[in-house]
N, C-alpha and C positions, 0 to 999 in steps of 0.2 A: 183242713190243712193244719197239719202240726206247725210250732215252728220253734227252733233252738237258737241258744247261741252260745258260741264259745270261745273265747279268747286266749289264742295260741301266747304259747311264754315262749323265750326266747329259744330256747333251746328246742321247741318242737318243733320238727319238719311237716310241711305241707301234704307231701309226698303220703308222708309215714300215714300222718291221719289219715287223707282220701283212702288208703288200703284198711286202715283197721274201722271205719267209719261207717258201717254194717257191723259190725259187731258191737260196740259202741250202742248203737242206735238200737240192736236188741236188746242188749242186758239194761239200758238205762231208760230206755223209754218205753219200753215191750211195744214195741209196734212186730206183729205178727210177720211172718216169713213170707206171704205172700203180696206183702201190704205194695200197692202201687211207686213208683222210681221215685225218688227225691232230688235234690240238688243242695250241693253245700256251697254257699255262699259265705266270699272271701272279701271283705273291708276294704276297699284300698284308702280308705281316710286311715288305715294306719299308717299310710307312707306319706301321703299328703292332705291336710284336712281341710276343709273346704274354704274356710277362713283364709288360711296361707293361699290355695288356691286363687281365690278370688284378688287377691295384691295380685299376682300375677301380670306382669307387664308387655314381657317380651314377646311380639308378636308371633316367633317362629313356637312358643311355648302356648301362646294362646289357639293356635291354628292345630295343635296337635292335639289339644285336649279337645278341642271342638271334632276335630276327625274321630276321636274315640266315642265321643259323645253318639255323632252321628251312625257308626256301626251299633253301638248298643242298644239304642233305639229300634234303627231296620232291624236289628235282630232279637227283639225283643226282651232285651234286659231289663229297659224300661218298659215296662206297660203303659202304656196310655188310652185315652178315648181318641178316637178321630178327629173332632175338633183338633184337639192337640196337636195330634199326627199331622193335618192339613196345615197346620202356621208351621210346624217345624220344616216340613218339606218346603212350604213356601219361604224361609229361610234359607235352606240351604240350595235353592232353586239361586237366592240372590250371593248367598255365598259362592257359587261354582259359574255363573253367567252373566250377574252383574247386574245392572236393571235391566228389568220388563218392558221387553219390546212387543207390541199387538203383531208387526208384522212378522216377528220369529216364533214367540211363546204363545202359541195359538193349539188349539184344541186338535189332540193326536201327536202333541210332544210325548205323551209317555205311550204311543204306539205299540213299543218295542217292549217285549215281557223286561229284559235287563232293565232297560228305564225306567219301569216300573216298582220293580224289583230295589231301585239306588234311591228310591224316595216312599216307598210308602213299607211301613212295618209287615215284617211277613205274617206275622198273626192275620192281617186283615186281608194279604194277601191270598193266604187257605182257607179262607171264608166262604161258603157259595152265596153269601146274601151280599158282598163288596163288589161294588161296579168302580171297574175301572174309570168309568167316561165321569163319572159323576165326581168320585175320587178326584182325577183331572182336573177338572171345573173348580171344584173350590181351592185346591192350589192354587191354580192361574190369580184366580181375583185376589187370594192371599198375598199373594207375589206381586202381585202389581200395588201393594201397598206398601213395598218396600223400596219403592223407587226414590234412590238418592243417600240410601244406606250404604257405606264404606263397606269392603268385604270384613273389617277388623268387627266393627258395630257389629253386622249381621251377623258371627261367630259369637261375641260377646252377649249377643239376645239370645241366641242358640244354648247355650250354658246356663245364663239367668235363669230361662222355662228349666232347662233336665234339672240343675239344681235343687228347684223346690220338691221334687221326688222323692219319697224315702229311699230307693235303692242307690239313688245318683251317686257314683265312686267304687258301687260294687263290683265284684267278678263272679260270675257264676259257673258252676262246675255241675256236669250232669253225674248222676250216682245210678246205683243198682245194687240190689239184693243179691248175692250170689249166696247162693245152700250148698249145702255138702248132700251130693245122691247117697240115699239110702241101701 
């Protein structure tokens, strides 16, 4: 895996690079015409850096970043191991339902492919070795070690874990090679 970096000045548009960003990447880095899709990834610690982040007080600000957090994750912007994946979910299990109940959060809550789908990364999801039941199972007990945690706490642990990530704050944009037919 190659990997670049480059730091737009003020005056360069987003836009403009993602279109010339194939050409760019042949003449400066020779990576061949056939060479497998890339992705360019966009900083947002330009806009906000994690430092200021982390002051962040106001609940409705803290609940938003954690919402972002939680999509980037299930959609794999963060990579993570499973362990990871299973406390995050069982975070936001206590963020979305509140404590763990034996008689509600029992085994075949994530039933439903969507349910499934709202707590566990789709990377693990396309896996044919990832069992859902098992998956499940270690949520559950995660989750029920969260009993008594405020929904504010359980967001604010939710951020602390993505945080320590090298990508935590990034944007990722998918790319491709387009050639000129001969």
């Amino acid at each position: 895996c190659v990997s670049a970096a480059l730091q737009l000045e003020p005056y360069q548009l987003v836009r403009v690079l993602n279109e010339d960003w194939p050409a760019l990447v042949k003449r400066f880095a020779g990576i061949a015409e056939d060479a497998p899709p890339f992705q360019i990834v966009f900083r947002r610690w330009a806009f906000l850096s994690k430092s200021v982040e982390r002051r962040v007080k106001d609940p409705a600000a803290i609940s938003l970043l954690c919402k972002e957090a939680i999509h980037a994750a299930l959609h794999d912007f963060y990579p993570c191991p499973e362990d990871e994946a299973v406390e995050l979910a069982a975070l936001q299990c206590q963020i979305e339902w509140g404590d763990y109940d034996a008689a509600v959060h029992r085994p075949g809550l994530f039933s439903r492919q969507e349910d499934l789908e709202q707590r566990a990364p789709q990377r693990f999801l396309s896996q044919s070795t990832f069992k859902a039941e098992a998956f499940e199972a270690k949520v559950l007990a995660a989750y029920e070690h969260h009993v008594g945690k405020a929904k504010m706490i359980a967001e604010l642990l939710y951020l602390q874990r993505v945080r320590q990530w090298p990508f935590y704050g990034s944007t990722f944009f998918g790319g491709r090679m387009v050639t000129a037919k001969a």
